[in-house]
C-alpha positions as CSV (number, residue, x, y, z in Angstrom):
1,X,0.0,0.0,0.0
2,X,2.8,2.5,0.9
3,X,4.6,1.7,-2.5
4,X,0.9,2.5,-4.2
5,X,1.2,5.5,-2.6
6,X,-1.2,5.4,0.7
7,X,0.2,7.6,3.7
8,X,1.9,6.0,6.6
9,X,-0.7,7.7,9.1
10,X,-3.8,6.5,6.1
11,X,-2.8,3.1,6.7
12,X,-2.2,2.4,10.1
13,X,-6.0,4.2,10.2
14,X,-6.8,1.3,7.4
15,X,-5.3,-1.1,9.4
16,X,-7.2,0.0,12.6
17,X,-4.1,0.7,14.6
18,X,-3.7,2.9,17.3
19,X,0.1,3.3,17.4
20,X,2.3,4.0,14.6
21,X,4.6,1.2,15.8
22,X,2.0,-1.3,15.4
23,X,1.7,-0.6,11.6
24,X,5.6,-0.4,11.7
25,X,6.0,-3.9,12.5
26,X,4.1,-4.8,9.2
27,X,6.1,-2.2,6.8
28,X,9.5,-3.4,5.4
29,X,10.8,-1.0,3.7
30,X,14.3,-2.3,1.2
31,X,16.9,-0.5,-0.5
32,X,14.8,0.3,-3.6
33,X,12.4,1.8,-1.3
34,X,15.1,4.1,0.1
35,X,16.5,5.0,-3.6
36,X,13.0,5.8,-5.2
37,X,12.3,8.5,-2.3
38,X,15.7,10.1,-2.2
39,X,15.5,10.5,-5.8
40,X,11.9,11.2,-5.8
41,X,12.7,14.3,-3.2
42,X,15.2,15.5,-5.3
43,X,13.3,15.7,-8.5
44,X,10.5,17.9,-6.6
45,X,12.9,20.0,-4.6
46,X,13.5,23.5,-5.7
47,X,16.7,25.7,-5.8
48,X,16.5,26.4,-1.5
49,X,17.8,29.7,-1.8
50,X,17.8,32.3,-4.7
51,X,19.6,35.4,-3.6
52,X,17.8,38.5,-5.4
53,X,20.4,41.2,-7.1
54,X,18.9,44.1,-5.8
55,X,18.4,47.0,-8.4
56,X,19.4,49.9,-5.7
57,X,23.2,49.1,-6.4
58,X,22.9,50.8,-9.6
59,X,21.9,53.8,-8.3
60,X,25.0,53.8,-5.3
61,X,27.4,57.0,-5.7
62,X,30.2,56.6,-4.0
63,X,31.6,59.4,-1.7
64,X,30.5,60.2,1.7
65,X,27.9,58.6,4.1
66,X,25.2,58.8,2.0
67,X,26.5,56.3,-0.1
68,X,27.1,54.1,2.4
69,X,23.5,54.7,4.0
70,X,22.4,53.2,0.4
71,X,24.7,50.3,0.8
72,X,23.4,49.1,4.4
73,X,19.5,50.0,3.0
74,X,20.5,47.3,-0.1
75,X,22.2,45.2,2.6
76,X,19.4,45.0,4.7
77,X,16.7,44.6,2.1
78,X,19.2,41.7,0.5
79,X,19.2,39.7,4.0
80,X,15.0,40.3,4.7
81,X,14.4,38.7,1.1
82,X,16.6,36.0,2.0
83,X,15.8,35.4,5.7
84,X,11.9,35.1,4.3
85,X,13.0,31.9,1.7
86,X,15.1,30.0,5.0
87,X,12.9,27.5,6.5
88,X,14.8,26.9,9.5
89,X,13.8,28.7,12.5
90,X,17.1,29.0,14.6
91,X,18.8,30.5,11.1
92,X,16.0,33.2,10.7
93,X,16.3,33.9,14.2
94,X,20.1,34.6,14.0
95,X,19.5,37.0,10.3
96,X,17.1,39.4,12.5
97,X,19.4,40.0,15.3
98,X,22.2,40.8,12.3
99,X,19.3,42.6,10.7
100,X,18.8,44.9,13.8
101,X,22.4,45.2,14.5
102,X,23.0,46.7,10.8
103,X,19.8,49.2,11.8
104,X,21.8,50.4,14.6
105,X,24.8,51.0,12.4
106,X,22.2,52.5,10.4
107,X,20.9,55.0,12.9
108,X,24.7,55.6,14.3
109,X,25.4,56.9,10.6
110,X,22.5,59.4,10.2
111,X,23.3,60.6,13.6
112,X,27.0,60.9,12.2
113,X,25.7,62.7,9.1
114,X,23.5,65.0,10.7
115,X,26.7,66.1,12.9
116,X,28.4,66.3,9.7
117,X,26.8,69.0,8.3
């Protein structure tokens, strides 16, 4: 039934089970088994992560700390598009602290530039 396709939690419900371990004892799964759904996962996974280029860069002059304002905006836009593509938790956790540290450079540098003047 697996190999046809049925859901291991479909057919220990078919089976009457109540625990998983129960319909384990009747699955037996071989080395073909383990080949078809490794290759079978990899022909329906999609490229994990696809950086965007962002289109601001074109528009960067260099010279002063306006330019690098610009930069850290692109920066932080890059790493947002790409913390919303990660599905693990702990990683996406980690890319918001850099995110709000990169903010307070961010700040620190229109404070700087508004001294500047």
């Amino acid at each position: 039934m697996l190999r046809l396709g049925v859901s291991l939690p479909s057919l220990m419900q078919l089976l009457g089970h109540k625990d998983i371990r129960m319909t384990l004892r009747y699955v037996q799964v071989t080395q073909q088994d383990v080949q078809r759904e490794f290759h079978q996962a990899r022909q329906n996974a999609t490229q994990p992560h696809h950086l965007p280029t962002p289109s601001i860069t074109k528009e960067l002059h260099p010279g002063g700390l306006p330019s690098i304002g610009q930069a850290l905006a692109a920066t932080r836009h890059l790493l947002e598009m790409y913390r919303r593509q990660l599905g693990d938790e702990k990683a996406k956790r980690k890319l918001q602290r850099f995110d709000r540290r990169l903010l307070a450079v961010a700040a620190e540098l229109g404070r700087l530039s508004t001294t500047e003047k």
